[in-house]
N, C-alpha and C positions, 0 to 999 in steps of 0.2 A: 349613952354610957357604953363601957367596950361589952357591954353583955348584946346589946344589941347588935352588934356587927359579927356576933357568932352566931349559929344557927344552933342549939344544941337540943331541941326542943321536941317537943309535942306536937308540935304543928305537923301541915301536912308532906313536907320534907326530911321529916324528922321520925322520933318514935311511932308518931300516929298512923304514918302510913303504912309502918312495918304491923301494927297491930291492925288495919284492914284489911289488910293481904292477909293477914291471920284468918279474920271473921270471914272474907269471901272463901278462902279455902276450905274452913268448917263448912260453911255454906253449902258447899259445894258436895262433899263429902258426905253429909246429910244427905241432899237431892238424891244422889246417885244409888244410896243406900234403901231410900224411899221406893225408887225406879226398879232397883232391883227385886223389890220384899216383893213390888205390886206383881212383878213379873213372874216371880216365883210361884206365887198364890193363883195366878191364873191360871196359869201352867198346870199347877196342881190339882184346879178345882174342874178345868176341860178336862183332864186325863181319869175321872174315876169312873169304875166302870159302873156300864150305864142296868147291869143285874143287879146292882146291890140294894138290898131291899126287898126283892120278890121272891115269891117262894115259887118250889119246882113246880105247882099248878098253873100257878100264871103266865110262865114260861113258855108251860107245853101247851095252854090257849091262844097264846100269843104265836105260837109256832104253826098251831094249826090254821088260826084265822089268815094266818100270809101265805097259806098252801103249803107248805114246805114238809106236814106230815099229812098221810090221810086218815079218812077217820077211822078206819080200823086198827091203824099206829096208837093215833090220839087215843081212841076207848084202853089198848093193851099197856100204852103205859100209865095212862090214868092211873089202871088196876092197881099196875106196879106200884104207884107211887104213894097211892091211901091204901 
């Protein structure tokens, strides 16, 4: 029949393929957005600082136990600080 010597179709030269090239672009679109979020959240979850959460006693044990005050720093700002 003369319908078959025309291509007008669904197939894969036809509308079909123009809607693949749709789906792989979503596809794709998605991926990137997925790539991004996880990169973001990384990002965000290595960058917080590593004080939050402790109080200034812990701090200043912490400061002491690495040497960085001594212990008659440590004792006076104890004071200060209770």
């Amino acid at each position: 029949m003369w319908w078959d010597a025309c291509d007008w179709g669904w197939g894969w030269h036809g509308w079909g393929m123009g809607l693949m090239g749709l789906l792989w672009l979503v596809l794709f679109i998605v991926a990137a957005a997925a790539v991004v979020h996880w990169v973001v959240t990384t990002v965000r979850s290595s960058t917080k600082p590593v004080l939050a959460g402790k109080s200034a006693l812990d701090l200043l044990k912490q400061r002491y136990a690495r040497g960085e005050i001594s212990s008659d720093e440590f004792t006076r700002i104890r004071q200060d600080i209770e």
